[in-house]
FIKOLZA-1660 file (N, C-alpha, C; in steps of 0.1 Angstrom, whole numbers, plus 5000, padded with zeros to 4 digits):
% residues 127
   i   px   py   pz ch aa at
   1 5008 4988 5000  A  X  N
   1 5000 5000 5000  A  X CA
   1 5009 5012 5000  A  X  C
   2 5009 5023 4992  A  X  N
   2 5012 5033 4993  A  X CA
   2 5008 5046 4999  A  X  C
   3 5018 5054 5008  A  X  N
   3 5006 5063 5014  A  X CA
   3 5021 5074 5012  A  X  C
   4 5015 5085 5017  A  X  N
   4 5019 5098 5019  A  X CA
   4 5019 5106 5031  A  X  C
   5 5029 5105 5040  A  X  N
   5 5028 5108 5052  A  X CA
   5 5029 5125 5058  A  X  C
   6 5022 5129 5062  A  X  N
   6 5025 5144 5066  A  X CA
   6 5030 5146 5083  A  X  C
   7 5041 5153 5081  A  X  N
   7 5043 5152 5100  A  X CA
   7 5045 5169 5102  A  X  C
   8 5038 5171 5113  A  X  N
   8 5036 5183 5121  A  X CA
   8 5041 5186 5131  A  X  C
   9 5050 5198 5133  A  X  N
   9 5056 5200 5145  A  X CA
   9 5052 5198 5159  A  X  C
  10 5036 5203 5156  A  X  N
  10 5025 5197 5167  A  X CA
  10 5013 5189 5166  A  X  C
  11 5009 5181 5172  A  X  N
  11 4998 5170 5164  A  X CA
  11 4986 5174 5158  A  X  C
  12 4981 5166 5149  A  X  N
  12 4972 5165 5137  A  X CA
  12 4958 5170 5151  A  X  C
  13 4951 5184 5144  A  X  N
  13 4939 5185 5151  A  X CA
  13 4928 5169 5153  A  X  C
  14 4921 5168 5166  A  X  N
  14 4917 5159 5168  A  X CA
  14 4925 5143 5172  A  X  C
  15 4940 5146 5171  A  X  N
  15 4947 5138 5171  A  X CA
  15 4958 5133 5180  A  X  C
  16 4964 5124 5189  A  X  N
  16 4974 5122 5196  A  X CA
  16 4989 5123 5189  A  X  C
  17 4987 5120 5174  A  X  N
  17 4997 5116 5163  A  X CA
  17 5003 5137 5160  A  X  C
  18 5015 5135 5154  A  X  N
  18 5024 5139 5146  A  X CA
  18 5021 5137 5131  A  X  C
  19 5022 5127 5127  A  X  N
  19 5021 5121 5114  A  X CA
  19 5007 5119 5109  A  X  C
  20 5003 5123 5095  A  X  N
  20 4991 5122 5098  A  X CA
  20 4992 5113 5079  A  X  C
  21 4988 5100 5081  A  X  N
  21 4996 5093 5069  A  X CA
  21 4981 5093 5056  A  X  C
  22 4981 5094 5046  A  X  N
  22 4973 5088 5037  A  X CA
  22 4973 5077 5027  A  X  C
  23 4964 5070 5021  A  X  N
  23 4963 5064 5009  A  X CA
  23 4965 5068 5000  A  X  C
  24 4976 5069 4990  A  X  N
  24 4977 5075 4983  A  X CA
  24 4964 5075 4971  A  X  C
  25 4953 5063 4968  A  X  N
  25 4946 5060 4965  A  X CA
  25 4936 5068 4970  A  X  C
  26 4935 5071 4980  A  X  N
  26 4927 5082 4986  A  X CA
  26 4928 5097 4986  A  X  C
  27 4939 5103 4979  A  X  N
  27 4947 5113 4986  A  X CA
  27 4933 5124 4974  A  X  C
  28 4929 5120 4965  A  X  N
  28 4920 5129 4956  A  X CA
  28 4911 5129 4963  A  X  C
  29 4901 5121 4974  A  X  N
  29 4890 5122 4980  A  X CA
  29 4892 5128 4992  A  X  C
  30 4908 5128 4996  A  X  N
  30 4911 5135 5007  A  X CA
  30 4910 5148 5007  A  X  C
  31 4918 5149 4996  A  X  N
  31 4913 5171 4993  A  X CA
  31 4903 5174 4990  A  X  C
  32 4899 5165 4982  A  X  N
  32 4880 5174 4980  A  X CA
  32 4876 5177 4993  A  X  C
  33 4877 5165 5005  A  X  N
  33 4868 5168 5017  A  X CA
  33 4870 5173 5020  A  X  C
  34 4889 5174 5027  A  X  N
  34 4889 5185 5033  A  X CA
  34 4889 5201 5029  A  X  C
  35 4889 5200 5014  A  X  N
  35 4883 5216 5010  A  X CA
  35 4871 5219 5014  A  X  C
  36 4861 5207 5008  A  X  N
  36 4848 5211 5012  A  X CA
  36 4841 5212 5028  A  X  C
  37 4856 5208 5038  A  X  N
  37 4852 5214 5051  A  X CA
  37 4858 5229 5059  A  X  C
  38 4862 5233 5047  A  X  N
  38 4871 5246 5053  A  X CA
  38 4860 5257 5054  A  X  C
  39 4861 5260 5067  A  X  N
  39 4850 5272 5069  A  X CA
  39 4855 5288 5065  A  X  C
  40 4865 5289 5059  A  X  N
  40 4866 5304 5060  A  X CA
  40 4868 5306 5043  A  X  C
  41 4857 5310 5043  A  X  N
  41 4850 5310 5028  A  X CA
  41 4861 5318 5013  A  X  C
  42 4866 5329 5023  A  X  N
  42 4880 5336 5014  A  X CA
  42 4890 5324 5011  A  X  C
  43 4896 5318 5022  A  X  N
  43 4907 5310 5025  A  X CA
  43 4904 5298 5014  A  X  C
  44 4888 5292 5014  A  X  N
  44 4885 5283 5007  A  X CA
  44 4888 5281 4990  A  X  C
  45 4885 5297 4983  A  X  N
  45 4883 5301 4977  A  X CA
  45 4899 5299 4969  A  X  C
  46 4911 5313 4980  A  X  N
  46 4922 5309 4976  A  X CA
  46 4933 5299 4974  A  X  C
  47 4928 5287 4981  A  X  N
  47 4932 5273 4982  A  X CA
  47 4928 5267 4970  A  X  C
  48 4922 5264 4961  A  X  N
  48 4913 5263 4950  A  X CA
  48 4926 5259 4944  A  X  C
  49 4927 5247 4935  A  X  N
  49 4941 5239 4926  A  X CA
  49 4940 5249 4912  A  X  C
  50 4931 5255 4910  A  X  N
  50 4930 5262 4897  A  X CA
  50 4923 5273 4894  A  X  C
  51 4931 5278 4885  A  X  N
  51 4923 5296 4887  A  X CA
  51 4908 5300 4886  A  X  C
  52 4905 5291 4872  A  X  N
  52 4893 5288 4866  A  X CA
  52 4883 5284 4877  A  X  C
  53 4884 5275 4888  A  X  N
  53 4876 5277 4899  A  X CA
  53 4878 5281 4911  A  X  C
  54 4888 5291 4913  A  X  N
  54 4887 5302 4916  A  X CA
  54 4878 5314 4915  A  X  C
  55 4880 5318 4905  A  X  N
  55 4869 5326 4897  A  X CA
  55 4857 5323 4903  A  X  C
  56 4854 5310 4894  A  X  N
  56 4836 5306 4895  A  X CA
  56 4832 5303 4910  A  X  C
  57 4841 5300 4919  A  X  N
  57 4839 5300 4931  A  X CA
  57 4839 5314 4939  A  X  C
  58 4846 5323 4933  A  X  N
  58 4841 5337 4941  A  X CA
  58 4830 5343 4933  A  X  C
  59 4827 5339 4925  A  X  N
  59 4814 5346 4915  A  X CA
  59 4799 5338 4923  A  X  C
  60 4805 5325 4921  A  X  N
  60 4793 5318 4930  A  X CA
  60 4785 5323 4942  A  X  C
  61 4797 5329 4950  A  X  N
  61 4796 5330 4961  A  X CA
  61 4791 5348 4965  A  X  C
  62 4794 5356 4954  A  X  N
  62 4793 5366 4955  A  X CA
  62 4776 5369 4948  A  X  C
  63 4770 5359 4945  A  X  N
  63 4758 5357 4936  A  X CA
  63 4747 5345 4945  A  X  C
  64 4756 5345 4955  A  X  N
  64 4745 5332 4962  A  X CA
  64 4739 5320 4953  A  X  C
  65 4743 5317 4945  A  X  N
  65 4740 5312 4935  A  X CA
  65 4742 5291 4936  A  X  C
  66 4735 5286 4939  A  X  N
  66 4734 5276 4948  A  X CA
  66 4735 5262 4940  A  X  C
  67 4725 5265 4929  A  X  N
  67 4723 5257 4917  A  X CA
  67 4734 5255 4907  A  X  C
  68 4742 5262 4910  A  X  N
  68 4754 5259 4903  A  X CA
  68 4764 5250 4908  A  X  C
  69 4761 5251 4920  A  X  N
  69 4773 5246 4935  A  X CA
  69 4776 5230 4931  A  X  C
  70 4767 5219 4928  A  X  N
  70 4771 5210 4924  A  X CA
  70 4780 5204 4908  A  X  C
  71 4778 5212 4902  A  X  N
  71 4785 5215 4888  A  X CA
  71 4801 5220 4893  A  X  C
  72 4800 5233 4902  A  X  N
  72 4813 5234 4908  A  X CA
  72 4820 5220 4917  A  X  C
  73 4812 5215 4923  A  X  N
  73 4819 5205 4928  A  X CA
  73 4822 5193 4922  A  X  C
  74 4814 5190 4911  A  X  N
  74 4818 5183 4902  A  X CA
  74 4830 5188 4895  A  X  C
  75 4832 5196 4890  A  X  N
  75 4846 5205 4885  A  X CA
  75 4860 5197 4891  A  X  C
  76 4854 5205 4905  A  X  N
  76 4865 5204 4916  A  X CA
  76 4870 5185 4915  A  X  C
  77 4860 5183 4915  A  X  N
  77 4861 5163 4913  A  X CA
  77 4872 5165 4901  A  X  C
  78 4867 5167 4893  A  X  N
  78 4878 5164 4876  A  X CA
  78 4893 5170 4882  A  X  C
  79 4892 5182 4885  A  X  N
  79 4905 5191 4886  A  X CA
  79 4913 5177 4892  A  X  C
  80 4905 5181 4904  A  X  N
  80 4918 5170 4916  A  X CA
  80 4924 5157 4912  A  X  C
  81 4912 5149 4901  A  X  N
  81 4915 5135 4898  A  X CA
  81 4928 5137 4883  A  X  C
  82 4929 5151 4879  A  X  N
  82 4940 5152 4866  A  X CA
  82 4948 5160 4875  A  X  C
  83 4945 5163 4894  A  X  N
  83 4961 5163 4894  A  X CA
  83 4971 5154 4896  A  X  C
  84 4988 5157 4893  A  X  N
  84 4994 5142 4899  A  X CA
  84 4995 5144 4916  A  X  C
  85 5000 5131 4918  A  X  N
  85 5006 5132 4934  A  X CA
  85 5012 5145 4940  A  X  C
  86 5020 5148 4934  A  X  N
  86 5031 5161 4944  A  X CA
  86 5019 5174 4943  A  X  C
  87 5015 5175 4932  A  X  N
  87 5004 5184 4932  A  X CA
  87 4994 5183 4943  A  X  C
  88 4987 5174 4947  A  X  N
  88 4975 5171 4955  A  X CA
  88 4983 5169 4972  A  X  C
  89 4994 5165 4975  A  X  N
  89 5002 5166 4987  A  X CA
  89 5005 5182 4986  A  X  C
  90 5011 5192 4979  A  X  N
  90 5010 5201 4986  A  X CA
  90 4995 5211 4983  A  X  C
  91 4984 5207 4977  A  X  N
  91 4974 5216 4980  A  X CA
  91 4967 5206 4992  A  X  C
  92 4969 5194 5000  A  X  N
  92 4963 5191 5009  A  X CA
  92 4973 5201 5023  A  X  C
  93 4985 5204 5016  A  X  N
  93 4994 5207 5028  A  X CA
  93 4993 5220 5029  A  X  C
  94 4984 5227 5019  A  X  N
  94 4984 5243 5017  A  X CA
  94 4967 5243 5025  A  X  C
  95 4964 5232 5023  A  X  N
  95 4946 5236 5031  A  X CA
  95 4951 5230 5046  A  X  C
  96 4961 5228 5053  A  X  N
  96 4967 5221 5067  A  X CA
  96 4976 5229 5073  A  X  C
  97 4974 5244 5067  A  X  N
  97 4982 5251 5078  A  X CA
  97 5004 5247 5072  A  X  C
  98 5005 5247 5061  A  X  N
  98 5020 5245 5055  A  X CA
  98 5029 5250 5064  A  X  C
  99 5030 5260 5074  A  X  N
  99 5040 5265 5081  A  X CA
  99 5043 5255 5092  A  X  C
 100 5031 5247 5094  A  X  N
 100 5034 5238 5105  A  X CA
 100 5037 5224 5105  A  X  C
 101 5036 5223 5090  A  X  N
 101 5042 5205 5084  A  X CA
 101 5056 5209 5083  A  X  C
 102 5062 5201 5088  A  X  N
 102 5076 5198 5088  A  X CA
 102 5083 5192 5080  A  X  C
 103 5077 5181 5072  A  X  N
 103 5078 5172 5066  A  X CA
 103 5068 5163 5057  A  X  C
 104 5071 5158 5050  A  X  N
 104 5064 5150 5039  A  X CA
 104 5073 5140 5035  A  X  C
 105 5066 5126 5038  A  X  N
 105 5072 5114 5025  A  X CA
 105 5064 5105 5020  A  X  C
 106 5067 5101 5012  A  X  N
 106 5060 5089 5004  A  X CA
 106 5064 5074 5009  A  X  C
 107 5053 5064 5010  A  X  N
 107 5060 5050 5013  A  X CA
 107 5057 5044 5005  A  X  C
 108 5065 5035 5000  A  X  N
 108 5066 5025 4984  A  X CA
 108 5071 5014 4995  A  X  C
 109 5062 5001 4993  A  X  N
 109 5067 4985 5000  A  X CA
 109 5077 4990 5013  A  X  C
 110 5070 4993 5020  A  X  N
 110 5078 4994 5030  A  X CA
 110 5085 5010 5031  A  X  C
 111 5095 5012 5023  A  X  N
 111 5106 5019 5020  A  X CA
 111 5098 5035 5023  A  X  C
 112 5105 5046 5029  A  X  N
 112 5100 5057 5025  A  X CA
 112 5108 5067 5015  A  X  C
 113 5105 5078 5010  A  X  N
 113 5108 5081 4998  A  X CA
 113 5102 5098 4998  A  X  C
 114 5109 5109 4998  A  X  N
 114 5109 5123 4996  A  X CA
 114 5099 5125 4985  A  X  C
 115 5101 5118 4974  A  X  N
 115 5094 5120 4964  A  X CA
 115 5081 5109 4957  A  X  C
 116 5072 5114 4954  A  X  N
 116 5061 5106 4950  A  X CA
 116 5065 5094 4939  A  X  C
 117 5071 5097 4930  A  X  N
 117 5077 5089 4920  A  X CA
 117 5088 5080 4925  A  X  C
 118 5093 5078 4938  A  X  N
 118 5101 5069 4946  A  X CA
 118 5115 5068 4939  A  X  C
 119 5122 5081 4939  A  X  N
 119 5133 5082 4930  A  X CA
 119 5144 5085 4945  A  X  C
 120 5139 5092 4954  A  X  N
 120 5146 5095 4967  A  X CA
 120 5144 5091 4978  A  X  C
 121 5154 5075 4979  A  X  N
 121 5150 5074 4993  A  X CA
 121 5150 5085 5005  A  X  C
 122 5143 5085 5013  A  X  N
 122 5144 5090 5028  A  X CA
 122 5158 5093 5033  A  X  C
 123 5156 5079 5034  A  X  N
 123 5173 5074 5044  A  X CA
 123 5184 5077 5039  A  X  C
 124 5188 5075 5026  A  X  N
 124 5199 5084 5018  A  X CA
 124 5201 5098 5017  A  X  C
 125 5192 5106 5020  A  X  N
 125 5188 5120 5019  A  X CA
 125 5193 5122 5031  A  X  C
 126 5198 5119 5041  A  X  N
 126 5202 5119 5052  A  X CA
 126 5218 5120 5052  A  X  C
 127 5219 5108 5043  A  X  N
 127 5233 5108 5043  A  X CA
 127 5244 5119 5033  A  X  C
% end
């Protein structure tokens, strides 16, 4: 299983952990949610993977416009699923507060790995 680990200088809200690991298989359902739980409607807005809904998300919103909202979130579905890995780890790490992750790696069989593409071990990067 491959996952994507994020560690924080101080633990994951709701959490006893540091590390807060994902599925990499998951990591596109991960950012949708957690975008679609971010309460601060500007912040939500500027976190957005792409300009294009950007835009339609501050137009949406500036229009109350409600009936659209599922079309935007279907959007938001396509964007995320045509982004790659490194892309979707730092807009989940840009919607988590970035100043306070320390760190990011990838685990391939075991092994962990700096990079999504598993070109840099961890442990070498050390040395």
């Amino acid at each position: 299983m491959d996952t994507v680990a994020f560690v924080k200088d101080l633990g994951w809200p709701g959490t006893d952990s540091r590390v807060y690991e994902i599925r990499v298989s998951n990591l596109v359902a991960i950012c949708v949610s957690c975008w679609v739980l971010l309460e601060d409607g500007r912040f939500s807005g500027d976190v957005l993977p792409d300009e294009g809904l950007r835009e339609r998300y501050f137009t949406l919103c500036e229009r109350g416009n409600a009936s659209q909202a599922k079309a935007f979130i279907d959007d938001l579905w396509r964007t995320a699923d045509g982004m790659g890995l490194e892309e979707l780890a730092d807009w989940f790490a840009e919607m988590n507060d970035p100043t306070t992750i320390t760190a990011r790696y990838w685990v391939h069989d075991g092994v962990e790995y700096l990079d999504a593409a598993h070109t840099l071990p961890r442990d070498e990067a050390s040395r």
